[in-house]
N, C-alpha and C positions, 0 to 999 in steps of 0.2 A: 504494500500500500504506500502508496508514495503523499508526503505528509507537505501538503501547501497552503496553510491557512488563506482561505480567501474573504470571509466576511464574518465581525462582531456583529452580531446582533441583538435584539431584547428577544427575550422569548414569550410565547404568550400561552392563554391555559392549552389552545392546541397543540404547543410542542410536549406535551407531559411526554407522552409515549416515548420520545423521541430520548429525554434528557431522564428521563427514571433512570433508567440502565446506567447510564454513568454515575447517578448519586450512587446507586446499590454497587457495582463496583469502589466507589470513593469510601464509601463507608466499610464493606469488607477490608479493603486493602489499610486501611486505618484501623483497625479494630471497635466500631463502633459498636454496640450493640441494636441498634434501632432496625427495626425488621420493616422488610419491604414494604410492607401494607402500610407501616405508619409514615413512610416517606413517601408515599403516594399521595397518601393524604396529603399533610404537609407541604409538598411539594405544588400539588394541586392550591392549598390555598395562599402560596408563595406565589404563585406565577399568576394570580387573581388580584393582588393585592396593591393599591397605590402606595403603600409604604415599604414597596421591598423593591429590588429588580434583580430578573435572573438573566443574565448574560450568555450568551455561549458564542464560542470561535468556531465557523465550521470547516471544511474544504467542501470541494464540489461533490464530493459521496460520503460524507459521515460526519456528528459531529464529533469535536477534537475535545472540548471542555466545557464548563461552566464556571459560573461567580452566583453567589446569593449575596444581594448586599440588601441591610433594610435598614431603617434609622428609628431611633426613639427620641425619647424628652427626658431630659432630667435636670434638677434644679443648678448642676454645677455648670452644664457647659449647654442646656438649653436644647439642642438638635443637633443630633448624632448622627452617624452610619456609621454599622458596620458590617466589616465581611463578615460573613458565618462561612460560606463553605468557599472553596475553590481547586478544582479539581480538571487534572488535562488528562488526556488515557497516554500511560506508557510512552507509546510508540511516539508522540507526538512534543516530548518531553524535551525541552532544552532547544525551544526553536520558535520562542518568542509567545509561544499564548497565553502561558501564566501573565509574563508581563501588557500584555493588551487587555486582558479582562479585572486586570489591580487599575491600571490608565482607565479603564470601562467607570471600575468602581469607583477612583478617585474623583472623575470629571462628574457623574454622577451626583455624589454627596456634594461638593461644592456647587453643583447646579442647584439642588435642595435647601444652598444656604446652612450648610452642617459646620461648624466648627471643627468637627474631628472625625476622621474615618477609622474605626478601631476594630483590630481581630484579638481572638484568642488561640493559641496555639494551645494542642490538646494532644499529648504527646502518646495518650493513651497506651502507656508503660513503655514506650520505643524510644530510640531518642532521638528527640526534638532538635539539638542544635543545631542541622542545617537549614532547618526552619529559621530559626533565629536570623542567621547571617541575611537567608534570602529576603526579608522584610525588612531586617534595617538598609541592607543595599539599596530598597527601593523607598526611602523616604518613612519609615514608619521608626519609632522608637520605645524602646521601652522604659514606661516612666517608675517601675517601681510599683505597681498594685499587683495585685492579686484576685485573681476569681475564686471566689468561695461560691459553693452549690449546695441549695438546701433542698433534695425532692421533694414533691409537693403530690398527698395523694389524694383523692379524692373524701371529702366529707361522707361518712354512712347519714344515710339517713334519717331526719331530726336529731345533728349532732352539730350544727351549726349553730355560730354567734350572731 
């Protein structure tokens, strides 16, 4: 397969079909646990949503990757984005689509008026450092915080405040 990125684009609820398969790839190859069905979902009401955008790189027969970027509010910096996911297949690795769909997301949030485009690296017991390198090379830094995660399960029934 000969790998020539020809077009970014936004993706829309029609491409789900198209862009599952490479989440569910991204996520095995990561060790995620989240099962197809729930990134169906998921994905389905990411690619619906005026607060997210899913990007993907394609060539002319398949696509090559994606970006999930979405933005929130919070009282320190106001309106955000961030990437959640970003994912190229293999084959297509080290030939520019990661960095066209970070440019994708960058231009993006600063379109939105975001003060800061923010990811989490999630090393999922492997290790992460060349993660690191790769995101500060491209203008991202790290300021010193921490993600802490508290699951969150559903309330039984009349057990609510």
């Amino acid at each position: 397969m000969t790998i020539t990125p020809r077009t970014l684009r936004v993706a829309r609820p029609g491409d789900l079909a198209a862009v599952l398969p490479l989440a569910v790839e991204f996520y095995a190859e990561e060790g995620f646990a989240t099962g197809e069905q729930a990134l169906r979902h998921n994905l389905a009401a990411l690619l619906a949503s005026p607060a997210a955008r899913v990007a993907v790189v394609h060539s002319p027969d398949r696509l090559l990757g994606f970006a999930v970027t979405t933005t929130g509010f919070g009282l320190e910096n106001g309106l955000i984005a961030e990437l959640e996911d970003l994912f190229v297949l293999p084959a297509a690795r080290r030939r520019g689509v990661a960095g066209r769909l970070i440019g994708d997301s960058v231009a993006w949030a600063r379109g939105r008026g975001c003060r800061h485009l923010e990811l989490v690296i999630a090393p999922n017991g492997r290790d992460a450092g060349h993660l690191f390198a790769y995101y500060l090379a491209r203008g991202f830094r790290d300021d010193g915080r921490h993600l802490l995660s508290h699951p969150l399960q559903p309330h039984p029934a009349g057990d609510r405040d």
